[in-house]
C-alpha positions in Angstrom: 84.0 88.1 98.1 84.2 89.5 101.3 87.6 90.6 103.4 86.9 91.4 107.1 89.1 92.6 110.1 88.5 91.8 113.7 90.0 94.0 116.4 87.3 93.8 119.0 84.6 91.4 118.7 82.4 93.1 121.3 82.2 96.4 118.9 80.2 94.3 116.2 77.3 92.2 115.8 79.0 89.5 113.6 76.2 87.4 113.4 74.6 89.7 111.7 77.2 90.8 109.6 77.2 86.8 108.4 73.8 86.7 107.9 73.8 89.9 105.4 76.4 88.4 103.7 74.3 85.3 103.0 71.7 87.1 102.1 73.4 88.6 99.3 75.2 85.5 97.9 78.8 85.3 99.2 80.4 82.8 99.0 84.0 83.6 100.0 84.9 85.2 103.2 88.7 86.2 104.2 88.6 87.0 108.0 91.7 89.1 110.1 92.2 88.5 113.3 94.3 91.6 114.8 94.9 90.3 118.1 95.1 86.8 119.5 92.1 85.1 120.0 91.3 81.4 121.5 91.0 78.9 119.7 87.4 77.8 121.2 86.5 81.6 120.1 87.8 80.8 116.8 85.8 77.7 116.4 83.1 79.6 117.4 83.3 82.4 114.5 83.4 79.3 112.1 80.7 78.0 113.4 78.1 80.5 112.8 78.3 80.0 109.3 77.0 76.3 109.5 73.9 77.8 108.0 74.9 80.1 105.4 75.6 80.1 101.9 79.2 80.5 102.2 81.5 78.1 101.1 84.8 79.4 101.4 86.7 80.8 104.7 90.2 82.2 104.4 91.2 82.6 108.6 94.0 85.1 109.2 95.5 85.5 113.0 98.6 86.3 114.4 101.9 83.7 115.0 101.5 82.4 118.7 104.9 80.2 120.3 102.4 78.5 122.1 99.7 77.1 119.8 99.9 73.4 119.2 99.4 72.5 115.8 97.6 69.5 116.1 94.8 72.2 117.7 95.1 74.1 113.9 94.6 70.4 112.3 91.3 69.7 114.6 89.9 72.9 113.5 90.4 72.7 109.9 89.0 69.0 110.0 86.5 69.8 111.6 84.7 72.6 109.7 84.4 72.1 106.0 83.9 75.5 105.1 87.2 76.3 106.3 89.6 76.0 103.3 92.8 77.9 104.9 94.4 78.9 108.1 96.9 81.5 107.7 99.2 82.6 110.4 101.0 85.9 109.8 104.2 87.2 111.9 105.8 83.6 112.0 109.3 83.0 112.3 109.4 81.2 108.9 107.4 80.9 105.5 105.9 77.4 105.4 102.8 76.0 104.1 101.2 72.8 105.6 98.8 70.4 104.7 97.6 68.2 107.0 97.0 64.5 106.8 93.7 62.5 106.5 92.5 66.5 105.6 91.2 67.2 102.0 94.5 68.2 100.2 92.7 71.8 99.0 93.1 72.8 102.9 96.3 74.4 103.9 97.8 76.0 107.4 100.1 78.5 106.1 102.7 80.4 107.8 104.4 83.6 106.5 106.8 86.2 108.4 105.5 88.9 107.2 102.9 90.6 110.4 100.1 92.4 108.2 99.4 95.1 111.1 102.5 96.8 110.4 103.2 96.0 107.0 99.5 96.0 105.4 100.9 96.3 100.9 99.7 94.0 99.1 102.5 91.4 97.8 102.1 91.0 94.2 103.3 87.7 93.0 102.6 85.4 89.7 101.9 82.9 92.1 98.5 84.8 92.9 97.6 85.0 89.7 94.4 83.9 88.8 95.1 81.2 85.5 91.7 79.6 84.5 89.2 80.3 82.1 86.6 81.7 84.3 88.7 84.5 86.1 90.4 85.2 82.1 87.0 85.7 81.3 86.0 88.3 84.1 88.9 90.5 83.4 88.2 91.4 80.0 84.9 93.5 81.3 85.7 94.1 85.0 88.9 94.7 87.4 89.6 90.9 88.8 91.0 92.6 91.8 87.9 94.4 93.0 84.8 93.3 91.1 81.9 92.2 93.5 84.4 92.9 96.7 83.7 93.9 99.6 85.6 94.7 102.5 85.1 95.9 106.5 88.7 97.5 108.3 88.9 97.3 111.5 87.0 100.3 112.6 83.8 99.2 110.6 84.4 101.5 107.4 82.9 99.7 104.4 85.0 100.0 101.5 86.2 98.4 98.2 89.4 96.9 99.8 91.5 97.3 103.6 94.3 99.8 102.5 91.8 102.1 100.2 91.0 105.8 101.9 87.5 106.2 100.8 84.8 104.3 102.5 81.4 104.3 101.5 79.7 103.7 105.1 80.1 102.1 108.4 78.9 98.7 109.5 77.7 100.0 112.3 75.1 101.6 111.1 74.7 100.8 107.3 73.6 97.6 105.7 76.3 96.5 103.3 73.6 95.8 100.4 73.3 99.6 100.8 76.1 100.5 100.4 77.2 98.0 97.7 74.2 99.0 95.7 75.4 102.8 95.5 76.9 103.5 91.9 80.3 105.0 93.3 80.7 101.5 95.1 80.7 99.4 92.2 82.5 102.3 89.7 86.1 100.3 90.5 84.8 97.3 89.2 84.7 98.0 85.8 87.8 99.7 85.8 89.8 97.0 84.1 93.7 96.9 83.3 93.0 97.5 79.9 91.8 100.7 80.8 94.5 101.5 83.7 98.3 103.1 82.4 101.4 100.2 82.7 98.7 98.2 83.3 97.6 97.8 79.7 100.9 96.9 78.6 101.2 93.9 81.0 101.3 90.3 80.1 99.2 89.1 83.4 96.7 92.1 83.1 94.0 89.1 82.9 95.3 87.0 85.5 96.2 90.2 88.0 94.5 90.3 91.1 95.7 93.3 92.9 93.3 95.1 95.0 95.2 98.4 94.2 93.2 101.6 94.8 92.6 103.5 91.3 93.2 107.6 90.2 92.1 109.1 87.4 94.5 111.8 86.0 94.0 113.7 82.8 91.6 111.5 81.9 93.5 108.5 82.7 93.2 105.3 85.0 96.2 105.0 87.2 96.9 102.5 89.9 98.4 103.6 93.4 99.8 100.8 94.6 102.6 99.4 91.6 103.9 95.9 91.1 107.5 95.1 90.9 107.1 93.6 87.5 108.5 95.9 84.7 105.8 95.4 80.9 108.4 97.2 79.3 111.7 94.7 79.9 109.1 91.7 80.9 110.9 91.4 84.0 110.0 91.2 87.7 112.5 94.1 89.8 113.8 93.1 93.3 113.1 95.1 95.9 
């Protein structure tokens, strides 16, 4: 899977970008918009993956007043490869599916605005629960595994919120990069291996893109979840 932020379109060649993805089998793309872009434009960034071999677009972008839904419902109609529109910042939490659109396909609206709050909400309603991701987790981390993410800046890296990045779109190819031992370390790093973790009673169903420390021989994970092994409770905030 690949997660990708957009600040300024004219800094990158997305195209290209698209087409390396393709190359190397992706088929699930999440895309953040940082800034409000048209509608047309958006279309437009859909539509150059018409000829690829992915399947799956997530399409994050900020809450506008202005934007007429019925705009949102044309453009998820219209390309199938679009499973979700997600607008962040909004004044409520709602999810939407539209009519006479495949009932998979969701506008969803949430308040929280990811550019000043960027953690990672941890939720059982995220959790994977089928066979084939209960499956992964028992030999790789179901957060990370084959992931790969661009921030804003172009930094390549295992997910948005993690320090280290392992090149810069700019001027790397991502199969480099992705290729490159240290890259692909974090997916094996399962939550049988990682501390709390190991205790848990979703550790196979977890998805959190948490970054991972190693401390006296030990896997930790930065970011924590609100839900306690130990009492089998989730803690409010």
């Amino acid at each position: 899977m690949f997660v990708g932020m957009i600040n300024d379109l004219s800094e990158i060649n997305f195209e290209d970008i698209v087409g390396q993805l393709s190359s190397l089998a992706c088929r699930a793309i999440q895309l953040r918009c940082l800034k409000n872009i048209p509608v047309i434009q958006l279309a437009s960034l859909i539509e150059v993956f018409s000829s690829t071999r992915i399947n799956h677009i997530d399409l994050l972008f900020p809450y506008q007043e202005e934007l007429d839904h019925s705009v949102l419902y044309n453009l998820i109609s219209m390309h199938p490869r679009l499973n979700r529109i997600m607008i962040y910042g909004a004044p409520n939490d709602t999810i939407i599916q539209p009519e006479n659109v495949l009932t998979n396909k969701k506008i969803i609206h949430f308040k929280k605005d990811i550019r000043i709050d960027p953690k990672e909400m941890i939720k059982v309603e995220r959790f994977g629960t089928n066979i084939e991701s209960f499956t992964e987790a028992q030999r790789h981390n179901l957060g990370l595994n084959r992931k790969v993410c661009i921030d804003r800046n172009g930094e390549i890296k295992n997910y948005l919120s993690h320090n280290t990045s392992f090149g810069n779109i700019k001027k790397d190819k991502i199969k480099d990069v992705i290729l490159k031992s240290e890259f692909q370390k974090k997916w094996l790093i399962t939550n049988d291996r990682i501390e709390t973790c190991n205790t848990c009673q979703y550790r196979y169903a977890c998805v959190s893109n948490s970054d991972i420390k190693k401390e006296n021989n030990k896997y930790y994970k930065i970011d924590t979840c609100n839900f306690d092994p130990s009492s089998n409770n989730w803690i409010e905030n």
